[in-house]
C-alpha positions in Angstrom: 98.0 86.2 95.8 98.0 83.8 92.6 100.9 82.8 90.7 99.6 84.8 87.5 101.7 87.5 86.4 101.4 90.5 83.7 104.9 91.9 82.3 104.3 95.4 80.6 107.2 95.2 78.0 108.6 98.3 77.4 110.6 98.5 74.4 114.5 98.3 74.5 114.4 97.5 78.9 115.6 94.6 79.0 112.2 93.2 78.5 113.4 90.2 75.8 115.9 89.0 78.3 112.9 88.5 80.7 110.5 87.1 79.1 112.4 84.5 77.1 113.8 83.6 81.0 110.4 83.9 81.8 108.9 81.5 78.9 111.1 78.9 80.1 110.4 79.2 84.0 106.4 78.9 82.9 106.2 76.9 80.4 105.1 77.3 77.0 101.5 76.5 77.8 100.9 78.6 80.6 103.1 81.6 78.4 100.9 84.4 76.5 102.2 87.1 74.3 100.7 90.2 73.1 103.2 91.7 70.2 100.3 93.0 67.8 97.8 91.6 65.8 101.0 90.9 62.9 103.7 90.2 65.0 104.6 86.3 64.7 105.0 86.1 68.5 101.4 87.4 69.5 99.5 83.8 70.8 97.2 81.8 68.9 94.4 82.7 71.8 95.5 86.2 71.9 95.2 86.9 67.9 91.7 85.0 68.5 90.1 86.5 71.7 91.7 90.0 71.4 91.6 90.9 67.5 89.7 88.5 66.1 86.5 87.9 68.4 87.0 91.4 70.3 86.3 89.8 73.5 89.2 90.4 75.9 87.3 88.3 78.9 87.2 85.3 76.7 91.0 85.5 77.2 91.0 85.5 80.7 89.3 82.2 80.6 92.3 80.9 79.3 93.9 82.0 82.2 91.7 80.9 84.7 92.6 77.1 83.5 96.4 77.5 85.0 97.7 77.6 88.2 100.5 80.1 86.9 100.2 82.2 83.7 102.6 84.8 82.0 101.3 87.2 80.1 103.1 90.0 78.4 103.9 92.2 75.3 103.9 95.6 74.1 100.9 97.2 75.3 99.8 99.8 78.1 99.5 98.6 81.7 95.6 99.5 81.4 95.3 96.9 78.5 94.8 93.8 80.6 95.3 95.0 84.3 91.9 94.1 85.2 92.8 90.5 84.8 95.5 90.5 87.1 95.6 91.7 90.7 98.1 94.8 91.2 100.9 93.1 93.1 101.3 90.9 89.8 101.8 93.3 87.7 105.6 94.1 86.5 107.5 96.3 83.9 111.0 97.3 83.7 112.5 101.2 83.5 115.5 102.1 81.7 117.3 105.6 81.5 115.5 108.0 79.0 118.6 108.8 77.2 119.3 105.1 76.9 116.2 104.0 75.7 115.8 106.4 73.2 118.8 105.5 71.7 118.2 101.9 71.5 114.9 102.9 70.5 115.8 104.4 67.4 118.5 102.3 66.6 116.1 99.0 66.7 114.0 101.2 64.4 116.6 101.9 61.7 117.8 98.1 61.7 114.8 96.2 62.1 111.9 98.8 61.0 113.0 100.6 58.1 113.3 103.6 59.7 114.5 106.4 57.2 114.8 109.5 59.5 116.9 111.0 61.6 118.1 110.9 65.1 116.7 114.4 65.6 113.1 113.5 64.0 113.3 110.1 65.7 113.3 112.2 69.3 110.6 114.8 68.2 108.5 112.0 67.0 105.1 112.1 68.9 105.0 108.2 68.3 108.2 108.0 70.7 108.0 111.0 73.2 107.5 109.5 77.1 106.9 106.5 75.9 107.6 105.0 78.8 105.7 107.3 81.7 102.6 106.6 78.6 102.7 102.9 79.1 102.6 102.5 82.4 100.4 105.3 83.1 97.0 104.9 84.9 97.5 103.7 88.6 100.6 105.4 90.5 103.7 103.4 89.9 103.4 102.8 93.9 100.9 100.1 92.8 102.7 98.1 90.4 104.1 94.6 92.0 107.9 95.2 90.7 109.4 97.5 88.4 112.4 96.8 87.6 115.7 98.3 86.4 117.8 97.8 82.8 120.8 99.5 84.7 120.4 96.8 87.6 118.8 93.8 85.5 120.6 91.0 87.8 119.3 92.9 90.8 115.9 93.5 89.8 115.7 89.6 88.9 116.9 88.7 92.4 114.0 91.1 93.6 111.3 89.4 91.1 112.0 85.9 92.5 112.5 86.4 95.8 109.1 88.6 96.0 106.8 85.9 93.7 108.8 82.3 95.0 110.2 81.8 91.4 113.2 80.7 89.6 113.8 83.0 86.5 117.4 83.1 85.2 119.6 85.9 84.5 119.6 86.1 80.7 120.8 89.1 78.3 119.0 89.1 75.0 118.6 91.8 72.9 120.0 94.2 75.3 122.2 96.9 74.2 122.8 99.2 76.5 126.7 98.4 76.9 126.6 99.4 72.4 129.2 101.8 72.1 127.8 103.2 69.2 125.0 104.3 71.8 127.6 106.1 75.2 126.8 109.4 76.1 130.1 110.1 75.7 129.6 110.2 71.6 126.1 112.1 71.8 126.4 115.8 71.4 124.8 118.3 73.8 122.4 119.6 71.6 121.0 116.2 71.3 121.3 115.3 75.2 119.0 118.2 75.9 116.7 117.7 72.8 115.9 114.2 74.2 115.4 115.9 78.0 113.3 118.3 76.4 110.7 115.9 74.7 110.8 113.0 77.6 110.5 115.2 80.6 107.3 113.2 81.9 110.2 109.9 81.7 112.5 111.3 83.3 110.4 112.0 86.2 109.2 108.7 86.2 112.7 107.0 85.9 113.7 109.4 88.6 110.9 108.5 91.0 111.0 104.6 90.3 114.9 104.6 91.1 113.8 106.1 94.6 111.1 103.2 95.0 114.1 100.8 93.9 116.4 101.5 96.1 113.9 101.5 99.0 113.1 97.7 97.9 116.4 97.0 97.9 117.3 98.3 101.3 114.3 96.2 102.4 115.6 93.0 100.9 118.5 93.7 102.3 117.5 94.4 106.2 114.8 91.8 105.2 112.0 94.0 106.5 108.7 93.3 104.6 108.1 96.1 101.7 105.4 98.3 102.0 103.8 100.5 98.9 102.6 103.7 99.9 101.2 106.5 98.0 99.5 110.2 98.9 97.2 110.4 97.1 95.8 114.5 98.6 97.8 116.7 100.1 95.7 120.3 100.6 95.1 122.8 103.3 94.4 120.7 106.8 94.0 117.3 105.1 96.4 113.9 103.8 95.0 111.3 102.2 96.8 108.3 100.8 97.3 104.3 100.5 99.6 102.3 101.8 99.3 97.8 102.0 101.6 95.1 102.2 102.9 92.6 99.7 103.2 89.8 102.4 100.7 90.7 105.5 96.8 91.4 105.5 96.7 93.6 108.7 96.7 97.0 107.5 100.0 99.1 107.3 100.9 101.4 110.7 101.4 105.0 109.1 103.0 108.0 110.8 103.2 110.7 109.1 105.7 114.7 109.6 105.2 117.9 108.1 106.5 120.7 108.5 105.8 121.8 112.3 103.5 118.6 112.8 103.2 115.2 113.2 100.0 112.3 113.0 100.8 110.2 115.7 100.0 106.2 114.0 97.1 105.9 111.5 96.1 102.6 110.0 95.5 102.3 106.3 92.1 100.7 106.8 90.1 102.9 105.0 88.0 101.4 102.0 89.2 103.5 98.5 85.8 102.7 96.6 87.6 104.5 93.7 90.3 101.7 93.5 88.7 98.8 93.3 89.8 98.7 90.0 92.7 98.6 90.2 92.6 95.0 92.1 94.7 96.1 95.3 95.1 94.4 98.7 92.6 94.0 101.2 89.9 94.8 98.7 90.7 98.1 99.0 90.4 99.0 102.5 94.1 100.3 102.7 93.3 103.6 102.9 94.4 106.3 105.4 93.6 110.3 106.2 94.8 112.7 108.5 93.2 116.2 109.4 95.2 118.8 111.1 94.8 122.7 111.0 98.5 123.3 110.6 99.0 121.4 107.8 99.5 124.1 104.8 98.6 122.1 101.5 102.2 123.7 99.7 102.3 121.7 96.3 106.2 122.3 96.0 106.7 119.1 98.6 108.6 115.8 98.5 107.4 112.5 99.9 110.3 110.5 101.4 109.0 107.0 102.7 110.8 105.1 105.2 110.6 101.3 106.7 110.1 100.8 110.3 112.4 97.8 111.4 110.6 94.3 110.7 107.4 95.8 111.4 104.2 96.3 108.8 104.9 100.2 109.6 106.3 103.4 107.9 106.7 106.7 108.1 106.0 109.5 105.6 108.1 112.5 105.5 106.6 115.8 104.0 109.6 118.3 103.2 109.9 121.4 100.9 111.7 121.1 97.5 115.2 122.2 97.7 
């Protein structure tokens, strides 16, 4: 793995604080920023390979010239992903109702934004934004997402999974404004925001589970392991599952309901994801056929860690 990293900024996550900590970690000649073709922070070679010339590989030859590059601005993960190889690739999450808010308010001090709150939220410019921007590989396959809610955590995390040095900086974040609490939203506008994000708060949802399972492995120091299924129908699971530190491919066990796989090994070549730059060129994939396996949708996949060892085990349980 190369020391060339891709930060998916999400707006108002925290993402300022990290890449301004990140700038000076890298260096400003190994830095890149993609902000739009007006923004004054978008790179000389990004204004000229991106939206000048058209030619988005031209870019990547800058990269090629350093031994570490940063890249990152406000676009969608599938923007530049191809560059970069999956593990590499890092965003931060931050509480729906939080981000909104900070959302709008940046908008109305630094944008000009003349509406409402209410028109703000039912804006289709602003809806999910988050789930939209990282959407396109499963969030299994990002290298780190982090947390606004646990920013000096998730930094602790970055460096110790990439060997780096990025201080703990807070710029631009304002999700201790009291002009923003929950306390001081009304309920009509709580559920108004629920009711046009529900795709981020499944998301946010999902990658606190995947946090706190990184945690507990930094913690135990056992090796962390991304796993996705990928099927799960009548008498059949597919799925992925690699390492961020070993090559041998990851021991699986997987339960259902009235059954168990015994060990599998994501070996497996996933032709389908070779775009998406994984581990192992792709051979981390795994299957398991059993007749008793009933292919309910309404499931929940619970992954745990298996001591120090490249191993895991998938739990399939019904929804409560």
């Amino acid at each position: 793995m190369n020391n060339h990293i891709l930060f998916v900024h999400i707006p108002k996550t925290a993402g300022t604080s990290f890449r301004l900590a990140a700038q000076r970690y890298f260096g400003d000649d190994n830095t890149f920023y993609d902000y739009s073709p007006s923004s004054v922070e978008t790179s000389e070679e990004v204004l000229h390979y991106v939206y000048q010339e058209q030619d988005l590989y031209g870019l990547s030859t800058c990269f090629a010239q350093g031994e570490k590059v940063f890249l990152c601005g406000h676009f969608p993960t599938s923007k530049y992903a191809s560059f970069f190889e999956s593990l590499n690739i890092i965003t931060f999450v931050r509480n729906p109702l939080h981000q909104v808010l900070s959302h709008y308010k940046h908008h109305k001090t630094h944008l000009d934004y003349e509406e409402d709150l209410e028109s703000f939220i039912q804006d289709q410019r602003f809806k999910n934004l988050q789930s939209r921007i990282l959407s396109g590989r499963p969030l299994e396959f990002y290298g780190f997402i982090g947390l606004t809610e646990e920013y000096s955590k998730s930094i602790e995390l970055i460096n110790d999974y990439y060997g780096l040095d990025i201080a703990i900086l807070e710029e631009n974040i304002s999700i201790h404004d009291e002009t923003l609490t929950l306390e001081k939203l009304s309920p009509a506008i709580i559920q108004l925001i629920e009711a046009h994000n529900k795709e981020d708060f499944n998301m946010y949802n999902h990658v606190k589970k995947i946090f706190d399972e990184r945690m507990k492995c930094h913690q135990n120091g056992v090796p962390y392991v991304h796993a996705v299924i990928q099927e799960y129908s009548v008498g059949n699971v597919r799925g992925c599952a690699f390492s961020r530190t070993l090559e041998t491919p990851v021991e699986v066990s997987i339960l259902g309901e009235g059954w168990q796989s015994g060990s599998l090994y994501a070996n497996e070549h996933r032709l389908g994801m070779c775009g998406l730059n994984l581990p192992r060129k792709g051979f981390v994939g795994f299957s398991y056929a059993d007749k008793n396996i009933s292919g309910n949708e309404r499931l929940v996949f619970e992954l745990s860690h298996n001591d120090n060892q490249n191993k895991i085990i998938l739990n399939i349980k019904q929804k409560g």
